[in-house]
OpenMM code with the backbone's topology and positions (N, CA, C; nanometers):
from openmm import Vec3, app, unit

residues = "UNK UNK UNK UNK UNK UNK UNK UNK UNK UNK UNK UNK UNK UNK UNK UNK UNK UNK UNK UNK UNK UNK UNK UNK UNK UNK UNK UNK UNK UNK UNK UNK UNK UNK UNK UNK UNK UNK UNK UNK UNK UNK UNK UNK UNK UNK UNK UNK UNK UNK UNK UNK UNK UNK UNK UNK UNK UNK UNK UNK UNK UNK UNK UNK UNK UNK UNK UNK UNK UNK UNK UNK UNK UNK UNK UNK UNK UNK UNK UNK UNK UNK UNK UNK UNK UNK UNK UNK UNK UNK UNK UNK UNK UNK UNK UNK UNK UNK UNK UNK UNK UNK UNK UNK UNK UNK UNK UNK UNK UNK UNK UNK UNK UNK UNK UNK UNK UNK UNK UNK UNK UNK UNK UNK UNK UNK UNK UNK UNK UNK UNK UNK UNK UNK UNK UNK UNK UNK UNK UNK UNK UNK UNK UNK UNK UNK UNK UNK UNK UNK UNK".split()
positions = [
    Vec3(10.9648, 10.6173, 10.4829),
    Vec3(10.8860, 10.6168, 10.3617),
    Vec3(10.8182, 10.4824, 10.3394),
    Vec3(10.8889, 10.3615, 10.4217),
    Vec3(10.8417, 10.2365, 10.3168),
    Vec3(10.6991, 10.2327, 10.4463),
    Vec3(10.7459, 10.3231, 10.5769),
    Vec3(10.5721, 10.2454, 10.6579),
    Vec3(10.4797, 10.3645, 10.6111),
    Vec3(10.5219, 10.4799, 10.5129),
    Vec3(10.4028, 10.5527, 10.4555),
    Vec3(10.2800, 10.4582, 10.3294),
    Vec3(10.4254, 10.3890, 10.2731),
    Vec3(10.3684, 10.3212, 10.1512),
    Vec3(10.2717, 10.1563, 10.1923),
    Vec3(10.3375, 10.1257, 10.2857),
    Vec3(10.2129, 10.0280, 10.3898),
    Vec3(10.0920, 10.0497, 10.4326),
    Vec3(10.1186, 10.1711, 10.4876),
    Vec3(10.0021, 10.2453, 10.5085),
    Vec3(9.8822, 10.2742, 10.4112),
    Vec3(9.9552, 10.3019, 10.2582),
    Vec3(9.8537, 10.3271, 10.1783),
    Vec3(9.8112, 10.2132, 10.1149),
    Vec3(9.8527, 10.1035, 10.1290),
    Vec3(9.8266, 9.9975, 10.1053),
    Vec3(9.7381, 9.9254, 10.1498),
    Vec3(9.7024, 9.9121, 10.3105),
    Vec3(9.6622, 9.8738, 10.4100),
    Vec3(9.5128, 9.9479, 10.4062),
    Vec3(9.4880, 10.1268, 10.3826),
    Vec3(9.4189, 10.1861, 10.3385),
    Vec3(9.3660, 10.1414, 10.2272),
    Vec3(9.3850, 10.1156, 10.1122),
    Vec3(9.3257, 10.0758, 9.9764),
    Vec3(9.3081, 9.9672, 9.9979),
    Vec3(9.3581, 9.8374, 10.0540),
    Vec3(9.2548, 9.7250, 10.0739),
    Vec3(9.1384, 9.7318, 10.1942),
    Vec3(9.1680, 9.8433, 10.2681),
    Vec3(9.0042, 9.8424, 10.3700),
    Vec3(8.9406, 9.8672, 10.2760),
    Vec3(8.9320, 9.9891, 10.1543),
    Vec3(8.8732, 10.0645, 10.0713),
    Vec3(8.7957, 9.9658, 9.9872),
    Vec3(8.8440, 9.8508, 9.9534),
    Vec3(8.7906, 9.7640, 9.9063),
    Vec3(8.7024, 9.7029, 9.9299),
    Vec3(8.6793, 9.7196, 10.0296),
    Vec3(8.5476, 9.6387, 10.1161),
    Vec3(8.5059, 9.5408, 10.0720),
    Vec3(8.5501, 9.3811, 10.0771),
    Vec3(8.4750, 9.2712, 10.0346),
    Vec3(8.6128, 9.2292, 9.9506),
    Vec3(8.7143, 9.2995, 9.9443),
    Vec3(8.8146, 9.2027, 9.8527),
    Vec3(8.9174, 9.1780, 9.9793),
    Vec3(8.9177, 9.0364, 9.9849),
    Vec3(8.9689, 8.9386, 10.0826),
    Vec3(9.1566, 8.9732, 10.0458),
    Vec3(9.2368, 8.9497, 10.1390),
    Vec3(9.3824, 8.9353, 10.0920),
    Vec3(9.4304, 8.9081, 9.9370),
    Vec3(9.5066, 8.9296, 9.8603),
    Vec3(9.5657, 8.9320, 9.7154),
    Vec3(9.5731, 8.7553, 9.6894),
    Vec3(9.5846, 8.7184, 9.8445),
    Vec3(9.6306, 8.5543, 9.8447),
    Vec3(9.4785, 8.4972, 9.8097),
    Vec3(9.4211, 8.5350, 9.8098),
    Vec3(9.2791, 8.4408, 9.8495),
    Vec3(9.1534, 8.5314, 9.7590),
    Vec3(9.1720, 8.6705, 9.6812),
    Vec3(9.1018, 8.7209, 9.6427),
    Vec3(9.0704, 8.6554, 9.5232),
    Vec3(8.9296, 8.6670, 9.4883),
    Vec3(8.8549, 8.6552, 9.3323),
    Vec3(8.8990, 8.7026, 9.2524),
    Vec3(8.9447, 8.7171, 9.1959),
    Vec3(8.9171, 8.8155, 9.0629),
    Vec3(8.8111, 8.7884, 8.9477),
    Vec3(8.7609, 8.8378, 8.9199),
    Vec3(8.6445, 8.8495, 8.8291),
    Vec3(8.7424, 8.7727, 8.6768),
    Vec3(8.7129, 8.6800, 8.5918),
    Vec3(8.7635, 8.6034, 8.4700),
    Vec3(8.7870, 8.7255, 8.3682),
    Vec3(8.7075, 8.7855, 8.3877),
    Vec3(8.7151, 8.9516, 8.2621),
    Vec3(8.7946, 9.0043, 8.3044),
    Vec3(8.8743, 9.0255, 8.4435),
    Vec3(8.9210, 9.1155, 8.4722),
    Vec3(9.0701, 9.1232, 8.3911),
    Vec3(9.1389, 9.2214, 8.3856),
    Vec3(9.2879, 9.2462, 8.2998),
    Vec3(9.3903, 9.2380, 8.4190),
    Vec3(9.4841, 9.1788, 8.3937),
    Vec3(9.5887, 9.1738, 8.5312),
    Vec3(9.7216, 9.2050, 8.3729),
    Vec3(9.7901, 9.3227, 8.4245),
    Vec3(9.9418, 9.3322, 8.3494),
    Vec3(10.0567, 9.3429, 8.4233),
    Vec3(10.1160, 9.2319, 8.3349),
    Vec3(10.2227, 9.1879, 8.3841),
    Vec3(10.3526, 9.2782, 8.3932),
    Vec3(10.3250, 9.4409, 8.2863),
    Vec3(10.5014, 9.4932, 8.2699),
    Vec3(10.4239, 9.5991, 8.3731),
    Vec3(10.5495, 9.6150, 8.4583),
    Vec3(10.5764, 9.7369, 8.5337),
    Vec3(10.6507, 9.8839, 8.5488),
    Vec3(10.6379, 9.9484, 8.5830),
    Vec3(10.6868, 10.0789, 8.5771),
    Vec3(10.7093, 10.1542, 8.7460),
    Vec3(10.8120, 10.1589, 8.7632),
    Vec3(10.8473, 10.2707, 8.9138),
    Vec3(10.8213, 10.4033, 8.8875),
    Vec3(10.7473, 10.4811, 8.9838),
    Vec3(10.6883, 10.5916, 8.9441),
    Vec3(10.7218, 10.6488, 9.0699),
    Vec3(10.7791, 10.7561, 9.1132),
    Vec3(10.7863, 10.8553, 9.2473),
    Vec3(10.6848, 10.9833, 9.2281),
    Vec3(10.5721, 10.9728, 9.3279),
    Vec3(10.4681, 11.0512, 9.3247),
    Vec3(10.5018, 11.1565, 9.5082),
    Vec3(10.5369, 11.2855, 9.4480),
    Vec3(10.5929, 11.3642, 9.5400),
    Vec3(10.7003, 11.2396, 9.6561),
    Vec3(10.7952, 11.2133, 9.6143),
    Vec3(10.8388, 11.1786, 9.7354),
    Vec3(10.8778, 10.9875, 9.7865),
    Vec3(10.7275, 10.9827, 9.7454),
    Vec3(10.6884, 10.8136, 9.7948),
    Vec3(10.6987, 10.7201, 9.6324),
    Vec3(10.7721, 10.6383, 9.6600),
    Vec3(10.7964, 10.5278, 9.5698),
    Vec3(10.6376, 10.4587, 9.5090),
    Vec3(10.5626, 10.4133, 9.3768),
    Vec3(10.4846, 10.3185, 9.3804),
    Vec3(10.5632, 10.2668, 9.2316),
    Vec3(10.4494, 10.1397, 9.2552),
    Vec3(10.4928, 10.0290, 9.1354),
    Vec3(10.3499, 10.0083, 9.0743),
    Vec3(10.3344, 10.0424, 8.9271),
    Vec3(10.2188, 10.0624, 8.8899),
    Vec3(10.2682, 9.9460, 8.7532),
    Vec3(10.1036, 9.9323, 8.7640),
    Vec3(10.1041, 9.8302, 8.6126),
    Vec3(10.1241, 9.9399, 8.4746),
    Vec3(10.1831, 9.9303, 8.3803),
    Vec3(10.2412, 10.0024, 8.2338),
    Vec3(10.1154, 9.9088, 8.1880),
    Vec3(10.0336, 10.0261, 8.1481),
    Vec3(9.9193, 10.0039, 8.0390),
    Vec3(9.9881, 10.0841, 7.8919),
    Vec3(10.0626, 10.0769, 7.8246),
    Vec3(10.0760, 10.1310, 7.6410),
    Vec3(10.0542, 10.0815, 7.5420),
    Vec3(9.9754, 9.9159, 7.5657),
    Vec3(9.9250, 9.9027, 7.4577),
    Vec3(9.7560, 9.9648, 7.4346),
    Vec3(9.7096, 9.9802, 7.3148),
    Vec3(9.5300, 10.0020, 7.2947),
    Vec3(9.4441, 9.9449, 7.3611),
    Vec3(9.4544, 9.8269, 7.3759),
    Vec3(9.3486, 9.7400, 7.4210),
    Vec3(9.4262, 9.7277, 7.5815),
    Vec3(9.5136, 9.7448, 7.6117),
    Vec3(9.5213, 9.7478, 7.8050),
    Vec3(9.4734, 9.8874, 7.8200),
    Vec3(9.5266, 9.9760, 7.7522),
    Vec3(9.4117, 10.1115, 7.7740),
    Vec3(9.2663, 10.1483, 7.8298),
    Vec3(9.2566, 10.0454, 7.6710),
    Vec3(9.1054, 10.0286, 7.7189),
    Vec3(9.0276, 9.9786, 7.8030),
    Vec3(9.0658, 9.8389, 7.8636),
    Vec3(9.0534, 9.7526, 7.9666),
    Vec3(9.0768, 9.8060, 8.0922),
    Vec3(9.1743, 9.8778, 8.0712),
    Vec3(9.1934, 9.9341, 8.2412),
    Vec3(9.2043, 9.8102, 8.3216),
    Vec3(9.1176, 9.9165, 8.4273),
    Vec3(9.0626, 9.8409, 8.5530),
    Vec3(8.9095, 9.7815, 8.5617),
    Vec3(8.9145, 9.7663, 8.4352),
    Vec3(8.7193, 9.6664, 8.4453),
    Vec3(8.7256, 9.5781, 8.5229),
    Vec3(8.6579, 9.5266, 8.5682),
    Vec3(8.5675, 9.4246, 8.6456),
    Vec3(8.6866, 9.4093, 8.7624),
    Vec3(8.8392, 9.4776, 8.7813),
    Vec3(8.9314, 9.4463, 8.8693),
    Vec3(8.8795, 9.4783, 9.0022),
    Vec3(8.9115, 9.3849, 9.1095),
    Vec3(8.8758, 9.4508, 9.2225),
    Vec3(9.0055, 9.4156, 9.3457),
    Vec3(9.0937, 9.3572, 9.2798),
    Vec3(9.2192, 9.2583, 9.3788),
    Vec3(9.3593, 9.3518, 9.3277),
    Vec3(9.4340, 9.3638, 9.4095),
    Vec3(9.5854, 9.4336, 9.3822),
    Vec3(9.5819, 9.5416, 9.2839),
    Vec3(9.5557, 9.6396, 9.3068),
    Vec3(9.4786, 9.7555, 9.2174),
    Vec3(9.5480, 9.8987, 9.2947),
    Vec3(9.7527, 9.8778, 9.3034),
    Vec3(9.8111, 9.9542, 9.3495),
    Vec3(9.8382, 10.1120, 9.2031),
    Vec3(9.8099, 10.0537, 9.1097),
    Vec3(9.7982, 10.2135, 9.0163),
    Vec3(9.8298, 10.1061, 8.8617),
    Vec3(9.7999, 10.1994, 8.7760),
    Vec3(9.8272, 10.1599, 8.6474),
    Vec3(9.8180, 10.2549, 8.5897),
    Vec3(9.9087, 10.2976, 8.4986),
    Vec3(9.9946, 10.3867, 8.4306),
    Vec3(9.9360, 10.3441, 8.2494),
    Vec3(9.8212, 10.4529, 8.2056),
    Vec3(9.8124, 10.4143, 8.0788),
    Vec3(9.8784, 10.5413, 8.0449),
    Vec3(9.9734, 10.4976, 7.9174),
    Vec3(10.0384, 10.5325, 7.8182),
    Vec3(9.9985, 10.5679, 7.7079),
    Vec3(9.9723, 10.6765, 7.6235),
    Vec3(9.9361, 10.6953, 7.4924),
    Vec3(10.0669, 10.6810, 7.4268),
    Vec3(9.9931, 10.6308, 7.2599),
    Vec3(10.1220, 10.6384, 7.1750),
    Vec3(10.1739, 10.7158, 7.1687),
    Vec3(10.1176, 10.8547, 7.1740),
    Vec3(10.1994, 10.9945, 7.1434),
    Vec3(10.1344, 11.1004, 7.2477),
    Vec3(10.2059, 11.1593, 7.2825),
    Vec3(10.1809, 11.2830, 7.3511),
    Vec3(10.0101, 11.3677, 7.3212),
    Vec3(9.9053, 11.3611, 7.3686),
    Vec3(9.7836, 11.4202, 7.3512),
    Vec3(9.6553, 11.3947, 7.4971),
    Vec3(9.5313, 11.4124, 7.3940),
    Vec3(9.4479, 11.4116, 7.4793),
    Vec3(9.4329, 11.2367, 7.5524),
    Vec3(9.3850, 11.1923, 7.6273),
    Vec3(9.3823, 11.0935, 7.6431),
    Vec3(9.2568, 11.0328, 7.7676),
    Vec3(9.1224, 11.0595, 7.7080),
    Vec3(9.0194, 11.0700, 7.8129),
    Vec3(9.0111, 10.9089, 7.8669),
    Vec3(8.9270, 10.8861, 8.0127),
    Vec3(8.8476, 10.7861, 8.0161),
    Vec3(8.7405, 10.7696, 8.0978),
    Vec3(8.7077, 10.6855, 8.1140),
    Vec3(8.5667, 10.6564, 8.2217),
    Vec3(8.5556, 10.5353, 8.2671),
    Vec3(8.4458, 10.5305, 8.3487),
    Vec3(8.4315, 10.4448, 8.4841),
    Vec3(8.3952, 10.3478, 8.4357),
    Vec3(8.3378, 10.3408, 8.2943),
    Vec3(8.2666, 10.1989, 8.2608),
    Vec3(8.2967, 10.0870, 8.3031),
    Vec3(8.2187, 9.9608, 8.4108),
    Vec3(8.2541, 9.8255, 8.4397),
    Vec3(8.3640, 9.8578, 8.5607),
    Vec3(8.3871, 9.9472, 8.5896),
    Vec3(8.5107, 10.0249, 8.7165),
    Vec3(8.4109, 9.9213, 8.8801),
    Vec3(8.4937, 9.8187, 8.9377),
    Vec3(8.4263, 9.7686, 9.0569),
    Vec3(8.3920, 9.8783, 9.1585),
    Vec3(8.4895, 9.9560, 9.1671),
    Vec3(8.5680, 10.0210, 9.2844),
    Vec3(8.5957, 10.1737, 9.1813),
    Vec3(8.5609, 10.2805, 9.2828),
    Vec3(8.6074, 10.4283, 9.2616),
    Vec3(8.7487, 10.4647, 9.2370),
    Vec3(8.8155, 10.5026, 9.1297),
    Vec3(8.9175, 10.5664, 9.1477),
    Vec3(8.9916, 10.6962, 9.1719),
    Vec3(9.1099, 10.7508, 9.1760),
    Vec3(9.1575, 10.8846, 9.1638),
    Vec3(9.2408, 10.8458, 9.0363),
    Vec3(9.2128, 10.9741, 8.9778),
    Vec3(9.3059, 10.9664, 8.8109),
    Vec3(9.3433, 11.0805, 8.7704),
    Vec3(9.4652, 11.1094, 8.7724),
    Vec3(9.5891, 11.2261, 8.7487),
    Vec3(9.6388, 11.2016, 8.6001),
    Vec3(9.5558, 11.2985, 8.5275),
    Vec3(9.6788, 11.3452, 8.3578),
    Vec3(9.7832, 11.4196, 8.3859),
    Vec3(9.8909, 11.3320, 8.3476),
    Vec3(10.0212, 11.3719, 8.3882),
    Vec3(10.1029, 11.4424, 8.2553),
    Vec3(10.1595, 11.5637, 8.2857),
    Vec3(10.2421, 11.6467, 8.1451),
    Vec3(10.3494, 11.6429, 8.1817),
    Vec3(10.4655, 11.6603, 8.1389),
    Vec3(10.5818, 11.6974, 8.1938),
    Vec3(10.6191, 11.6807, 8.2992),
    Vec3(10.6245, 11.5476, 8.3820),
    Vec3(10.6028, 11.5155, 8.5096),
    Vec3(10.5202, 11.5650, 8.6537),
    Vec3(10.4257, 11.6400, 8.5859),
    Vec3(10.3497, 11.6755, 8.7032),
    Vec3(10.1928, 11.6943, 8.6649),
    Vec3(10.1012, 11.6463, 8.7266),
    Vec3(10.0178, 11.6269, 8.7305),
    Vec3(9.9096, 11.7815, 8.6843),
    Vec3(9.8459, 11.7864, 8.6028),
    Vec3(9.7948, 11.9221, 8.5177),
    Vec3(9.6558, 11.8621, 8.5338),
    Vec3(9.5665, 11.8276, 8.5904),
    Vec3(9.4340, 11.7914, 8.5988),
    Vec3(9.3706, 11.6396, 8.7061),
    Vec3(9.2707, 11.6244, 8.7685),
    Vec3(9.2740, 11.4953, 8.8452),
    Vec3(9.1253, 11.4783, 8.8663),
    Vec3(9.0691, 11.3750, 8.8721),
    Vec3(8.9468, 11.3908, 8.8756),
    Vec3(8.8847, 11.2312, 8.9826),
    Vec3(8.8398, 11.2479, 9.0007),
    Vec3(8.7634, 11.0996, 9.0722),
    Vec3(8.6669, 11.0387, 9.0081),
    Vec3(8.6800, 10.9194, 8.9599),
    Vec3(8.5748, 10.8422, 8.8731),
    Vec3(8.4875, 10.7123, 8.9815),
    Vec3(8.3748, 10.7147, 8.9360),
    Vec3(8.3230, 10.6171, 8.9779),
    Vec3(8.2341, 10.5031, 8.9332),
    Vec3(8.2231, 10.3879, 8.9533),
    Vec3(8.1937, 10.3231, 8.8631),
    Vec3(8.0766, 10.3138, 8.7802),
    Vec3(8.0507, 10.3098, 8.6764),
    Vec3(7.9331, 10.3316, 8.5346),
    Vec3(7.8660, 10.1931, 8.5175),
    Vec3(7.7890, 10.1545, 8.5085),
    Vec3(7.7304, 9.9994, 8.4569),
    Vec3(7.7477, 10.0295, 8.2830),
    Vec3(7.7271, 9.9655, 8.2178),
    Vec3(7.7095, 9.9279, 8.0180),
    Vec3(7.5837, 10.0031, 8.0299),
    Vec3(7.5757, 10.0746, 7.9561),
    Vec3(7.6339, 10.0490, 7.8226),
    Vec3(7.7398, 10.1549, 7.8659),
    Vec3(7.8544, 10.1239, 7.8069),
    Vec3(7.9765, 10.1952, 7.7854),
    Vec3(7.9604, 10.3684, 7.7532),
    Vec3(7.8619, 10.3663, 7.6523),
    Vec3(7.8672, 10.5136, 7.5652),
    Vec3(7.7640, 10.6029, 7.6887),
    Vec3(7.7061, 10.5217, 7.7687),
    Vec3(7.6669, 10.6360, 7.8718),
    Vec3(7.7209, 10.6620, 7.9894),
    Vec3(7.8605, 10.6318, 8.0077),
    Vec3(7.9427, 10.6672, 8.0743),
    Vec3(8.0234, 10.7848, 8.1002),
    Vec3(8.0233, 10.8969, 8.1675),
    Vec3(8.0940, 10.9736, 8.1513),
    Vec3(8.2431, 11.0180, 8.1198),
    Vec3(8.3190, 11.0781, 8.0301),
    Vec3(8.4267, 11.0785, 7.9806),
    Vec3(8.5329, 11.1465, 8.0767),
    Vec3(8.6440, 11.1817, 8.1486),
    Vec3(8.7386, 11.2922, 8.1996),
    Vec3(8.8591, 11.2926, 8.1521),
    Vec3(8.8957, 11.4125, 8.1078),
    Vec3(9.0093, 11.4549, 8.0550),
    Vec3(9.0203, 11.4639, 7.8952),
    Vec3(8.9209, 11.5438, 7.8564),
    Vec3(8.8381, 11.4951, 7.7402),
    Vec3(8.9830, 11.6668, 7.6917),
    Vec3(9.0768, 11.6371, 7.5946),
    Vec3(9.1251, 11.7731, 7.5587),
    Vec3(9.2202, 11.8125, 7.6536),
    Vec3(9.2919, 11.7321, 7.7692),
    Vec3(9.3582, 11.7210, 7.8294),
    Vec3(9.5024, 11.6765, 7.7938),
    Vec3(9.5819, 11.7811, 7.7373),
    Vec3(9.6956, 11.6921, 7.6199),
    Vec3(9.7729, 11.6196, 7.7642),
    Vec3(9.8397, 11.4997, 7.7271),
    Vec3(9.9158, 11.4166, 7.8699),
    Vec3(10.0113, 11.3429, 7.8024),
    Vec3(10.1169, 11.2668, 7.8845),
    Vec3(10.1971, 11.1870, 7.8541),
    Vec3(10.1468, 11.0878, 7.8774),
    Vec3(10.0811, 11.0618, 8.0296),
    Vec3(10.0165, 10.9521, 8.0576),
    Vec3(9.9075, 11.0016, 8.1547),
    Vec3(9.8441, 10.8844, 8.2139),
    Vec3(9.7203, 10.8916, 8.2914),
    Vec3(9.7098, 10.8065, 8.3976),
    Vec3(9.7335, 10.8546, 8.5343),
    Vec3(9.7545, 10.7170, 8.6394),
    Vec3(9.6317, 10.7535, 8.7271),
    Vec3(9.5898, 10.5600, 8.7505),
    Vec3(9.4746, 10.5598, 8.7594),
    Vec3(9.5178, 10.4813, 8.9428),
    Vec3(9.4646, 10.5533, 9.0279),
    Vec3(9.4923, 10.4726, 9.1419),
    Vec3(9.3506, 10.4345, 9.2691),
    Vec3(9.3550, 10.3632, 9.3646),
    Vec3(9.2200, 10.3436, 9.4160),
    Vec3(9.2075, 10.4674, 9.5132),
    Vec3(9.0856, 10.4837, 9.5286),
    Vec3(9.0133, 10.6185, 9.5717),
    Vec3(9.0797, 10.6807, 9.7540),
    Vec3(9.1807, 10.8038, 9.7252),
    Vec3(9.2269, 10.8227, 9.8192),
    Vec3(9.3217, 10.7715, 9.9109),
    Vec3(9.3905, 10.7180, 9.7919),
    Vec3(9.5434, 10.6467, 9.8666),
    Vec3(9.7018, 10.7174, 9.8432),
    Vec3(9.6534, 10.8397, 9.7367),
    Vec3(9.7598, 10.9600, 9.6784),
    Vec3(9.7095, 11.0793, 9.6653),
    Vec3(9.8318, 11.1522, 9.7346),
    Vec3(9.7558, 11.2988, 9.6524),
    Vec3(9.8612, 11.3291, 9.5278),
    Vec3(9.7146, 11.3128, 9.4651),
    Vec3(9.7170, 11.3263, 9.3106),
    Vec3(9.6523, 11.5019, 9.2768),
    Vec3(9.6960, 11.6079, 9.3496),
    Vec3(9.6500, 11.6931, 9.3023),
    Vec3(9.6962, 11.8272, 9.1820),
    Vec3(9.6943, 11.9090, 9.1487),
    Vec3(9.7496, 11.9722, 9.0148),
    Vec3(9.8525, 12.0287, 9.0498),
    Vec3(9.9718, 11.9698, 8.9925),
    Vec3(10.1211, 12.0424, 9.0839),
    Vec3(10.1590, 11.9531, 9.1017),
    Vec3(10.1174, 11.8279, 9.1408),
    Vec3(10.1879, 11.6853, 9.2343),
    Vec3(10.2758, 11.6175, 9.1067),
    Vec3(10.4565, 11.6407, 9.1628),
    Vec3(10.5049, 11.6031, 9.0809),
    Vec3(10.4905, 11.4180, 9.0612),
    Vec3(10.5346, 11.3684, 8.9833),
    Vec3(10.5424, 11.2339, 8.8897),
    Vec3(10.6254, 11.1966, 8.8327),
    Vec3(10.7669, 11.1240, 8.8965),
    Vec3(10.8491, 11.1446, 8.7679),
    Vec3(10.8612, 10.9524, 8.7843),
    Vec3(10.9222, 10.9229, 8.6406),
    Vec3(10.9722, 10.7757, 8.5916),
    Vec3(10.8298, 10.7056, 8.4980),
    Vec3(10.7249, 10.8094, 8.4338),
    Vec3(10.6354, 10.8062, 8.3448),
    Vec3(10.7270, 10.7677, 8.2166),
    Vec3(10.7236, 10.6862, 8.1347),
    Vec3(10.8067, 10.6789, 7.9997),
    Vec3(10.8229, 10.7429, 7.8865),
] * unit.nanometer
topology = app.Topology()
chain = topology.addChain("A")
for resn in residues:
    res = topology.addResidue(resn, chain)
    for name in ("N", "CA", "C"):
        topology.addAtom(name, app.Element.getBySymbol(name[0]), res)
């Protein structure tokens, strides 16, 4: 399991194209880096995703991020809909609304320039626990794919 999870690792930084090693990468000054973590088992394979539950890491996401961008786990306060979009997104993602530990919807976003409000929305009415946002084609994130250690 741990040379599957190398693998997808190794995969999502080719994917990156232009972001140099974690040691030596840019990060953009806007960008959001969070510090609390969460273990998440997605069918099988172990990841370690950044815990987005506050409003404003929600919102921030993954803007302008383009360096160590192994998943992040936004959290709503309460159990509901919980849409988002690509706005300021460097890099394409895959993003799974997760219910009851298994994944009930998934969609691929890609990145939007500002203004914000002409960005397209997904998962608009999608009630979820949470919403994990990971780089483009490093999980299958498809409807059924269990999720468990979401909070």
């Amino acid at each position: 399991m741990r040379d599957a999870h190398v693998a997808r690792m190794l995969f999502a930084w080719l994917l990156a194209a232009g972001c140099e090693p974690s040691d030596t990468c840019k990060e953009d000054v806007r960008a959001q880096v969070i510090d609390e973590r969460v273990e998440l088992t997605i069918g099988g394979e172990d990841l370690e995703a950044e815990l987005a539950d506050e409003q404003v890491e929600r919102e921030r996401g993954w803007r302008h991020r383009q360096c160590d961008r192994e998943g992040i786990l936004l959290v709503p306060d309460e159990r509901g809909p919980l849409a988002v979009y690509g706005c300021q997104l460097v890099l394409p993602i895959d993003v799974a609304f997760v219910r009851d530990g298994e994944v009930v919807a998934s969609e691929r976003l890609e990145p939007c320039p500002e203004p914000c409000s002409q960005c397209p929305l997904v998962g608009e009415g999608v009630e979820v626990d949470a919403v994990l946002e990971v780089p483009v084609g490093v999980w299958d994130l498809g409807v059924g794919v269990e999720i468990s250690g979401v909070p």
